[in-house]
PDB file of N, CA, C, O and CB in Angstrom:
ATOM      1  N   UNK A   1       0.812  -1.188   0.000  1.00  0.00           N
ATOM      2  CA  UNK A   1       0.000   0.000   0.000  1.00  0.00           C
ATOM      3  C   UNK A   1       0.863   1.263   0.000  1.00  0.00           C
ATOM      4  O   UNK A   1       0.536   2.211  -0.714  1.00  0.00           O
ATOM      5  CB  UNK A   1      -0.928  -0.008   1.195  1.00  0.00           C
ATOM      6  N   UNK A   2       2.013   1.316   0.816  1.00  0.00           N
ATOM      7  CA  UNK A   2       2.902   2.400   0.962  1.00  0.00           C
ATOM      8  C   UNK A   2       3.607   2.437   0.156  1.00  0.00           C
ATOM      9  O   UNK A   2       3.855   3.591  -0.192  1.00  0.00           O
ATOM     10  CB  UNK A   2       3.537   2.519   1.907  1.00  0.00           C
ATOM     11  N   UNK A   3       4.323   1.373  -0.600  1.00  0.00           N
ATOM     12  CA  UNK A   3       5.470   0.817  -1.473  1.00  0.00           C
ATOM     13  C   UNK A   3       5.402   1.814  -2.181  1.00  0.00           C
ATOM     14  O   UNK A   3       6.013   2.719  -1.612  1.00  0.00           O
ATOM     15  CB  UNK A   3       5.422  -0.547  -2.231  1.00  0.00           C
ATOM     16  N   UNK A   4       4.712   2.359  -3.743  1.00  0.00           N
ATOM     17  CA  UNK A   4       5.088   3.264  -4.377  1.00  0.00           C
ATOM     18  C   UNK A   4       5.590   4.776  -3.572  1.00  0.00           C
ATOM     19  O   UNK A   4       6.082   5.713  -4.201  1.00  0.00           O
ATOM     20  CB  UNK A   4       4.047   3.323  -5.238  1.00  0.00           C
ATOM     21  N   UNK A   5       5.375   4.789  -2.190  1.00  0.00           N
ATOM     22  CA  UNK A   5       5.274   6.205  -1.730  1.00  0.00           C
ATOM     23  C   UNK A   5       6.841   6.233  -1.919  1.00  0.00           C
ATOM     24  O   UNK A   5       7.499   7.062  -2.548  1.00  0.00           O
ATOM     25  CB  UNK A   5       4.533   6.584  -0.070  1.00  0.00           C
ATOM     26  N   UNK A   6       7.362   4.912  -1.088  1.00  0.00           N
ATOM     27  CA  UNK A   6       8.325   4.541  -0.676  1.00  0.00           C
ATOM     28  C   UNK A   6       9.527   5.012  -1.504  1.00  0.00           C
ATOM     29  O   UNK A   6      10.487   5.779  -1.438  1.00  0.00           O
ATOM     30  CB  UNK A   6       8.156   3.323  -0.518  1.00  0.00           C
ATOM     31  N   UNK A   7       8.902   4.071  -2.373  1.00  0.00           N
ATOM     32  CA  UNK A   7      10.116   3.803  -3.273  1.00  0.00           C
ATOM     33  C   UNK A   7      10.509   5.367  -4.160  1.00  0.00           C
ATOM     34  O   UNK A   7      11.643   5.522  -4.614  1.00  0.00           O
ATOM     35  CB  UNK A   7       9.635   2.385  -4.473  1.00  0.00           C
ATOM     36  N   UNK A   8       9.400   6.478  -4.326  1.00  0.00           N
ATOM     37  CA  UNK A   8       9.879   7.845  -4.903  1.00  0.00           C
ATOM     38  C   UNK A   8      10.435   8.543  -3.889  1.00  0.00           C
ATOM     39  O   UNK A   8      11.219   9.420  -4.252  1.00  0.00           O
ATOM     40  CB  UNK A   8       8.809   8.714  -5.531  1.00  0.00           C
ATOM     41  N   UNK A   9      10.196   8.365  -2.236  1.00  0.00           N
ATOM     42  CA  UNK A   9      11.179   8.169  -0.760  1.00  0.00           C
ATOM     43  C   UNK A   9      12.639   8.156  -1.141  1.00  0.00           C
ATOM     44  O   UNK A   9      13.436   9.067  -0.916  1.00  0.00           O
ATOM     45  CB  UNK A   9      10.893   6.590   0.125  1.00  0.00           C
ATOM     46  N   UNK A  10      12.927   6.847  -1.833  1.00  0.00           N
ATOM     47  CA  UNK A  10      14.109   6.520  -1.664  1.00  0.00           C
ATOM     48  C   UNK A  10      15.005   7.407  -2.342  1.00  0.00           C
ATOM     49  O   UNK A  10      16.089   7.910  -2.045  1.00  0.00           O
ATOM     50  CB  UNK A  10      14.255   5.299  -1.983  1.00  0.00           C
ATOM     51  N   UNK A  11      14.206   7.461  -3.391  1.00  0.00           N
ATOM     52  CA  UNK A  11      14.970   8.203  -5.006  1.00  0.00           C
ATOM     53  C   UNK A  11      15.445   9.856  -4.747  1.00  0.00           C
ATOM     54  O   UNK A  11      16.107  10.418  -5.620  1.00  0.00           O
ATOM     55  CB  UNK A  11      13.481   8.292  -6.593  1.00  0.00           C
ATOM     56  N   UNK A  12      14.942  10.788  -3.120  1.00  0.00           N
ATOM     57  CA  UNK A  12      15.349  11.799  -2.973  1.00  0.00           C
ATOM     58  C   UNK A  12      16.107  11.859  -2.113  1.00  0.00           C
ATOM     59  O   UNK A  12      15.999  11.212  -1.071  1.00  0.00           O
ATOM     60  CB  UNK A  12      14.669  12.479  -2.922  1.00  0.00           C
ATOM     61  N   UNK A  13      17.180  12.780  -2.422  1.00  0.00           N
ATOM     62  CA  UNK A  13      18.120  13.147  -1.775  1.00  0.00           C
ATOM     63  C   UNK A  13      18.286  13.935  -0.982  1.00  0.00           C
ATOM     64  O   UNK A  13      19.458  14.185  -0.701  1.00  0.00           O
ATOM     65  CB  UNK A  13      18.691  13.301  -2.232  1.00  0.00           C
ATOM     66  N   UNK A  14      17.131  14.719  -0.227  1.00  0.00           N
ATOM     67  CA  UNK A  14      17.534  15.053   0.739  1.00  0.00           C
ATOM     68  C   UNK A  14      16.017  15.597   0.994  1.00  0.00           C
ATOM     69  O   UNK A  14      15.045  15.203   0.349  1.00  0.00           O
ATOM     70  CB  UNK A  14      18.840  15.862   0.727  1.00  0.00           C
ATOM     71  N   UNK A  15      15.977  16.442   1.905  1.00  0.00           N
ATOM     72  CA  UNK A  15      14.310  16.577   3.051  1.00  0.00           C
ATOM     73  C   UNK A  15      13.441  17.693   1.720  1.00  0.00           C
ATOM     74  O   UNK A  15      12.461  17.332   1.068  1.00  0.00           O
ATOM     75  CB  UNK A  15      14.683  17.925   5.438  1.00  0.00           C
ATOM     76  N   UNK A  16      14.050  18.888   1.617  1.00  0.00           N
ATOM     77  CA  UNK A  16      13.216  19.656   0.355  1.00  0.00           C
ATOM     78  C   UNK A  16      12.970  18.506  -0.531  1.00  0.00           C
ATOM     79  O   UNK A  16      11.757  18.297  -0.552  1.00  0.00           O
ATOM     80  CB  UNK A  16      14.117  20.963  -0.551  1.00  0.00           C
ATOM     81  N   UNK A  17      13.490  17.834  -1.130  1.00  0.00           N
ATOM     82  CA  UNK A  17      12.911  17.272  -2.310  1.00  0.00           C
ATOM     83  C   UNK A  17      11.862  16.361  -2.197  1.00  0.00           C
ATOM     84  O   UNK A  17      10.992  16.251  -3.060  1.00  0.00           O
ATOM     85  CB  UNK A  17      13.813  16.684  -3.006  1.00  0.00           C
ATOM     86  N   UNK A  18      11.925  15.364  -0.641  1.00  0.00           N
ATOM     87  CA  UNK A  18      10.656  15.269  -0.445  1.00  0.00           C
ATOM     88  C   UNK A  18       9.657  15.501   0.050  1.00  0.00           C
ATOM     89  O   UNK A  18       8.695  14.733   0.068  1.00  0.00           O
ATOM     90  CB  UNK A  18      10.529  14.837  -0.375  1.00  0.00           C
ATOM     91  N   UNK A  19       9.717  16.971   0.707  1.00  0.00           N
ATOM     92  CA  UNK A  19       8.550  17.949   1.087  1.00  0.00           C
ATOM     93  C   UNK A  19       7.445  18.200  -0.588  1.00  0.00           C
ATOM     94  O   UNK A  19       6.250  18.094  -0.862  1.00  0.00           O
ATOM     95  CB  UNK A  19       9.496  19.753   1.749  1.00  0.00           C
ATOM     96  N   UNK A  20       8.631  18.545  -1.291  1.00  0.00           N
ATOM     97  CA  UNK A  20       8.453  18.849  -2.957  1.00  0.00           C
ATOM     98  C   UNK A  20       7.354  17.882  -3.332  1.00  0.00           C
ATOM     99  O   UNK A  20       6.195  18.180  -3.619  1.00  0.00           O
ATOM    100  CB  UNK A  20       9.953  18.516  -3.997  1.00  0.00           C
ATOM    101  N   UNK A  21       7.982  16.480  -3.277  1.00  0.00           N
ATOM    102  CA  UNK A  21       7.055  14.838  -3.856  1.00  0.00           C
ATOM    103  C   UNK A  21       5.700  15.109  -3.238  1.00  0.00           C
ATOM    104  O   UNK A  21       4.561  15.243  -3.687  1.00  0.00           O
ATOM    105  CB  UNK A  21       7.762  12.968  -3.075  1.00  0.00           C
ATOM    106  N   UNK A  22       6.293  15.142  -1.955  1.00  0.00           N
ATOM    107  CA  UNK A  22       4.562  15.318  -1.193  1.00  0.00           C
ATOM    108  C   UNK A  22       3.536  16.315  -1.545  1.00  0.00           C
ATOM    109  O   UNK A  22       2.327  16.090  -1.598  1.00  0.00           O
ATOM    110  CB  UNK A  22       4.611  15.687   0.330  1.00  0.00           C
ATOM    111  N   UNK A  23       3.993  17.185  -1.728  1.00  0.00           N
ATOM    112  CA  UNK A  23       3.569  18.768  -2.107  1.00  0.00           C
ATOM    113  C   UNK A  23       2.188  18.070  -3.385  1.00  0.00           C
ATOM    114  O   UNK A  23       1.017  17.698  -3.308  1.00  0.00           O
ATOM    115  CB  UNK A  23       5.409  20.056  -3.077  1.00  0.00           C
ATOM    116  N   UNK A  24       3.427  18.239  -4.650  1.00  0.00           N
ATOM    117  CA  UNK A  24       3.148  17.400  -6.181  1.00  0.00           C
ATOM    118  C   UNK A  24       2.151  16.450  -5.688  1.00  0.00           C
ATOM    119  O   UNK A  24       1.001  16.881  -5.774  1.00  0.00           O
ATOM    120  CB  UNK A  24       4.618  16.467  -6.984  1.00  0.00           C
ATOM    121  N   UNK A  25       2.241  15.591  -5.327  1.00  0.00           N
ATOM    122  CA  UNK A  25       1.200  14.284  -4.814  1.00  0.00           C
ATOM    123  C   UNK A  25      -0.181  14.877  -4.124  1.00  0.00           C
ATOM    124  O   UNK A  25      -1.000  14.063  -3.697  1.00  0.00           O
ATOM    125  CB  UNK A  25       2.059  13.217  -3.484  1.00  0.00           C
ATOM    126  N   UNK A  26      -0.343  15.758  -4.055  1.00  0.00           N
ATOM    127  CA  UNK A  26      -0.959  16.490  -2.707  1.00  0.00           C
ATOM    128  C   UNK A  26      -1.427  15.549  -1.513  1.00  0.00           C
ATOM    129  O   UNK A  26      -2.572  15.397  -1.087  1.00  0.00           O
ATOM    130  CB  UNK A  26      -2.304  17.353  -3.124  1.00  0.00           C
ATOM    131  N   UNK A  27      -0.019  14.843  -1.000  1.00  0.00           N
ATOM    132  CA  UNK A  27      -0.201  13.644  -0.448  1.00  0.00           C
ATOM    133  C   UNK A  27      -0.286  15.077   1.718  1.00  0.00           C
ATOM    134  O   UNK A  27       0.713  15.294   2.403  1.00  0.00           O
ATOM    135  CB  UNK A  27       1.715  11.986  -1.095  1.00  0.00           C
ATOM    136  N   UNK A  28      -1.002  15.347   1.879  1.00  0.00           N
ATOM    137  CA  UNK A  28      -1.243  16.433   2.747  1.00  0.00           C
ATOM    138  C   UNK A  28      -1.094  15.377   4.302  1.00  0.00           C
ATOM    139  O   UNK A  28      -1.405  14.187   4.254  1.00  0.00           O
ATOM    140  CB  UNK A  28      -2.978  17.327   2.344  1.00  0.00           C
ATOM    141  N   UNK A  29      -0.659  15.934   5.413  1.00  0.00           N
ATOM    142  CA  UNK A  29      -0.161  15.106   6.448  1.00  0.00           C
ATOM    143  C   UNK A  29      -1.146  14.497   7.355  1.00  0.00           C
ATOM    144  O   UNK A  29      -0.859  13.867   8.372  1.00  0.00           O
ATOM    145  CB  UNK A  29       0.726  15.821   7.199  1.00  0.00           C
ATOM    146  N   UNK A  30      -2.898  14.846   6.698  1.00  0.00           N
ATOM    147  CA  UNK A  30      -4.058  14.083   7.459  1.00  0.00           C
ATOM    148  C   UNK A  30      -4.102  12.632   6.173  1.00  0.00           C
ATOM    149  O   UNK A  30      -4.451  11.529   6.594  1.00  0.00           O
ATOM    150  CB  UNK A  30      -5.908  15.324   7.626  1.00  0.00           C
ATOM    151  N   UNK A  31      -3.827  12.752   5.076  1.00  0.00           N
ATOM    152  CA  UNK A  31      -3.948  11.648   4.068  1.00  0.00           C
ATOM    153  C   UNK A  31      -3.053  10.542   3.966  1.00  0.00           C
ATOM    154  O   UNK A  31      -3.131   9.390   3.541  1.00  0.00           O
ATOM    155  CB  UNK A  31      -3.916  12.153   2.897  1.00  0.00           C
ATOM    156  N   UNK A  32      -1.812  11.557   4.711  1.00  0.00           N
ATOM    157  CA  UNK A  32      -0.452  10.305   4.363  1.00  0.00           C
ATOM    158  C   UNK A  32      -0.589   9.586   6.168  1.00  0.00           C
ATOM    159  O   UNK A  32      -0.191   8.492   6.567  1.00  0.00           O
ATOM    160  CB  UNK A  32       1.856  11.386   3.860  1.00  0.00           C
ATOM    161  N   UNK A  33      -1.224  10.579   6.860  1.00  0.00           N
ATOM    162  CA  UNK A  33      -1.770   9.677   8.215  1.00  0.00           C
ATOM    163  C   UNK A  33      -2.236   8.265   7.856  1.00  0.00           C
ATOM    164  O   UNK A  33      -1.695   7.160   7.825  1.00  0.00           O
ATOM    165  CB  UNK A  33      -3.132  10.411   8.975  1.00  0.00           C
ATOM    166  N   UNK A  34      -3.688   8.836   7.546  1.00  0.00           N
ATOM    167  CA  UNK A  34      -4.480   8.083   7.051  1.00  0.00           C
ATOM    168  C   UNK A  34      -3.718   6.596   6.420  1.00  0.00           C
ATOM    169  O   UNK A  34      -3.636   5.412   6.746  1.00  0.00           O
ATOM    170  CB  UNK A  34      -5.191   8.970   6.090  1.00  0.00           C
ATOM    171  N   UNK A  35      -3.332   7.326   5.526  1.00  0.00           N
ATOM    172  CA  UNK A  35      -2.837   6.113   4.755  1.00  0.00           C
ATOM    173  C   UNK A  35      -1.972   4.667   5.416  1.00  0.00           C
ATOM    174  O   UNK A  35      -2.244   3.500   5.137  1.00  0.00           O
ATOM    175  CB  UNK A  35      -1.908   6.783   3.765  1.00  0.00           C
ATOM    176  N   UNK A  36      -0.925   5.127   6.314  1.00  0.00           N
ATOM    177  CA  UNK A  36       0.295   4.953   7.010  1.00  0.00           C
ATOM    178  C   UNK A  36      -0.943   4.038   8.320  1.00  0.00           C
ATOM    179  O   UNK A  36      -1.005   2.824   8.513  1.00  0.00           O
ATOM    180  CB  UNK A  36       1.420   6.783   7.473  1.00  0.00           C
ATOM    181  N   UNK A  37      -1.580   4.884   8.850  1.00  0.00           N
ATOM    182  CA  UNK A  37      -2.923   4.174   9.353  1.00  0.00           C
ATOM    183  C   UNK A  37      -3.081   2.682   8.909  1.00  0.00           C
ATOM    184  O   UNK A  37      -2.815   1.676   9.566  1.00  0.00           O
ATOM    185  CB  UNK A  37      -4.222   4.970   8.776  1.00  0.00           C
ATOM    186  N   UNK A  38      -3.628   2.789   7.506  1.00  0.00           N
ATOM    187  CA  UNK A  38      -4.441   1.840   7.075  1.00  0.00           C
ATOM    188  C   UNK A  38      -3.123   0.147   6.416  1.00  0.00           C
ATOM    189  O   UNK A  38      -3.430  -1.002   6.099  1.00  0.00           O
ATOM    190  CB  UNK A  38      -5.553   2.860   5.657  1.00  0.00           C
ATOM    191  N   UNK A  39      -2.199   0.618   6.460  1.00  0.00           N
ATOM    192  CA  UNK A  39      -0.975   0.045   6.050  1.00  0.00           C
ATOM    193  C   UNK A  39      -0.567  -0.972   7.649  1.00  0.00           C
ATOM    194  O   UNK A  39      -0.372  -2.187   7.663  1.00  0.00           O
ATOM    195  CB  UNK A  39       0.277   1.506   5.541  1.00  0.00           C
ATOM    196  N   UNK A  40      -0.525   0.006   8.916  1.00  0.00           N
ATOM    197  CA  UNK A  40      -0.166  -0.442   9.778  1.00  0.00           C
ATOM    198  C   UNK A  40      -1.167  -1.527  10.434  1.00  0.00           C
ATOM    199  O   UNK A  40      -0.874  -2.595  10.970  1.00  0.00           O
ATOM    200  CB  UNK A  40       0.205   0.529  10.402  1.00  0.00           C
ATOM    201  N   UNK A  41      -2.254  -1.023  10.262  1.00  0.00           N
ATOM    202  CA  UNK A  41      -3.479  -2.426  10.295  1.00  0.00           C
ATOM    203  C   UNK A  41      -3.660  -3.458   9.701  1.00  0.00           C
ATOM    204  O   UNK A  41      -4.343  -4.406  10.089  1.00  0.00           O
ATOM    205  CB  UNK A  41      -4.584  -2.237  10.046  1.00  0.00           C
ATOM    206  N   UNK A  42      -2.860  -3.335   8.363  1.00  0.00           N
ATOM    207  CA  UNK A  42      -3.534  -4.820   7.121  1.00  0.00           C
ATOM    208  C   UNK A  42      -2.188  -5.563   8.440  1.00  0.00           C
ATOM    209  O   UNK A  42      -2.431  -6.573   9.102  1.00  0.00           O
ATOM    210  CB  UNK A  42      -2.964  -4.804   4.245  1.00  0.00           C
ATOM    211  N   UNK A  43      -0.626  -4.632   8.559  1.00  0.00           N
ATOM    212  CA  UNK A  43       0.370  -5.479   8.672  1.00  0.00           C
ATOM    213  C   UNK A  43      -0.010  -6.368  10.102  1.00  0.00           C
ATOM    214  O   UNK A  43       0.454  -7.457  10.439  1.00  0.00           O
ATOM    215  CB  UNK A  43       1.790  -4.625   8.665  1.00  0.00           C
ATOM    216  N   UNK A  44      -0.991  -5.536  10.801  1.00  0.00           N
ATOM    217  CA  UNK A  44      -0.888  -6.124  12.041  1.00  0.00           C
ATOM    218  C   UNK A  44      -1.747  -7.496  12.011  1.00  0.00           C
ATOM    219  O   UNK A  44      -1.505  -8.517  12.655  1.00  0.00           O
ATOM    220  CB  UNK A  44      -1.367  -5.097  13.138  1.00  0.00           C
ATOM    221  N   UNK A  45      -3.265  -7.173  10.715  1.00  0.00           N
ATOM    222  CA  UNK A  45      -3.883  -8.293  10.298  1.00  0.00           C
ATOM    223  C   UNK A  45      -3.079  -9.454  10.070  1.00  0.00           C
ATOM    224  O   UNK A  45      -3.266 -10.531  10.636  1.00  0.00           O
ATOM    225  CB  UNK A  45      -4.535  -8.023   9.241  1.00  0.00           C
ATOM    226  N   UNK A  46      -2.037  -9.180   9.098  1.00  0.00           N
ATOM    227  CA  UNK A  46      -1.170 -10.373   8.877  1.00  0.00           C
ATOM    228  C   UNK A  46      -0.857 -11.044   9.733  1.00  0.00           C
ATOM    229  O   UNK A  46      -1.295 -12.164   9.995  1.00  0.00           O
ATOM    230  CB  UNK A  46      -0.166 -10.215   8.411  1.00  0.00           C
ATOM    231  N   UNK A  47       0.351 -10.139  10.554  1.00  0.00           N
ATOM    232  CA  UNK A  47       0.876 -10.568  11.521  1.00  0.00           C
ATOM    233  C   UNK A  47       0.596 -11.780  12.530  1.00  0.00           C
ATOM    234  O   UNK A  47       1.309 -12.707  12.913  1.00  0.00           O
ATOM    235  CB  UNK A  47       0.894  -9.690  11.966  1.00  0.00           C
ATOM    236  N   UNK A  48      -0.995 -11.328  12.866  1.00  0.00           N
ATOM    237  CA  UNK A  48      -1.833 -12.008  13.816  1.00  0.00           C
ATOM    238  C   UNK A  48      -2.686 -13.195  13.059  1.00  0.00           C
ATOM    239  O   UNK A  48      -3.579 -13.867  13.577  1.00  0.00           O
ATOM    240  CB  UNK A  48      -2.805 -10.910  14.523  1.00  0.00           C
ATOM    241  N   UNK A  49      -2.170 -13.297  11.636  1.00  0.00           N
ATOM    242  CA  UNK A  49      -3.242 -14.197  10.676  1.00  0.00           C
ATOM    243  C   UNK A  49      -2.237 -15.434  10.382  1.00  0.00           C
ATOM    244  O   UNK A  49      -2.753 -16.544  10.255  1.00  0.00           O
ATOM    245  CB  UNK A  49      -3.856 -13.294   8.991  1.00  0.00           C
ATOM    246  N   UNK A  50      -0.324 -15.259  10.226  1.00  0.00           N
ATOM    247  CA  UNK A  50       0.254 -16.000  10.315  1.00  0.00           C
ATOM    248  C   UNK A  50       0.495 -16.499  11.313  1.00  0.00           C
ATOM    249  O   UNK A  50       1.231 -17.484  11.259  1.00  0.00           O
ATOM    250  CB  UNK A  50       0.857 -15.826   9.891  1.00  0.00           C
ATOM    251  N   UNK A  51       0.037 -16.093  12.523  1.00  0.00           N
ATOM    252  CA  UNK A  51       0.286 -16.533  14.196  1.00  0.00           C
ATOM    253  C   UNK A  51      -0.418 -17.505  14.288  1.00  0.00           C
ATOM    254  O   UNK A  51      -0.050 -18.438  15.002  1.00  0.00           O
ATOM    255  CB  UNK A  51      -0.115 -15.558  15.418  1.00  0.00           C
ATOM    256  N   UNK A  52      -1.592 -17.556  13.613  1.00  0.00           N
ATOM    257  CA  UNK A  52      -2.572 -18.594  13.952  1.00  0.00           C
ATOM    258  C   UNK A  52      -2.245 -20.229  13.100  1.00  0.00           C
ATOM    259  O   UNK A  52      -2.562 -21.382  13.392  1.00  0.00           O
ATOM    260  CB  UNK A  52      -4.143 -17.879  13.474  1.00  0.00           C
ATOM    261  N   UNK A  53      -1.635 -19.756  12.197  1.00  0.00           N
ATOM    262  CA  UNK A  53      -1.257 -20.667  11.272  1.00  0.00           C
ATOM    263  C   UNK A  53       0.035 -21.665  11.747  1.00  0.00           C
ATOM    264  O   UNK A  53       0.461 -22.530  10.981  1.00  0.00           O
ATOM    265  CB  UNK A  53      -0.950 -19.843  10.024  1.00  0.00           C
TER     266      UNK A  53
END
């Protein structure tokens, strides 16, 4: 879910450039919450879904 954020993450070199990405994205700091949110729940789903297994 995060992976593409990530990976245009990796590709900058330093903090302006990815204030910049975010900006462009209008990825805004209640959405990338959100998002980061909804990422940390599937993982915890997993987590607790391979436990059982």
């Amino acid at each position: 879910m995060i992976s593409p954020l990530i990976a245009l993450i990796d590709g900058c070199e330093d903090f302006n450039e990815v204030y910049e990405l975010l900006t462009d994205k209008n990825l805004h700091s209640k959405q990338f919450e959100q998002t980061l949110q909804k990422a940390l729940f599937l993982c915890e789903l997993q987590g607790r879904s391979d436990g059982l297994e």
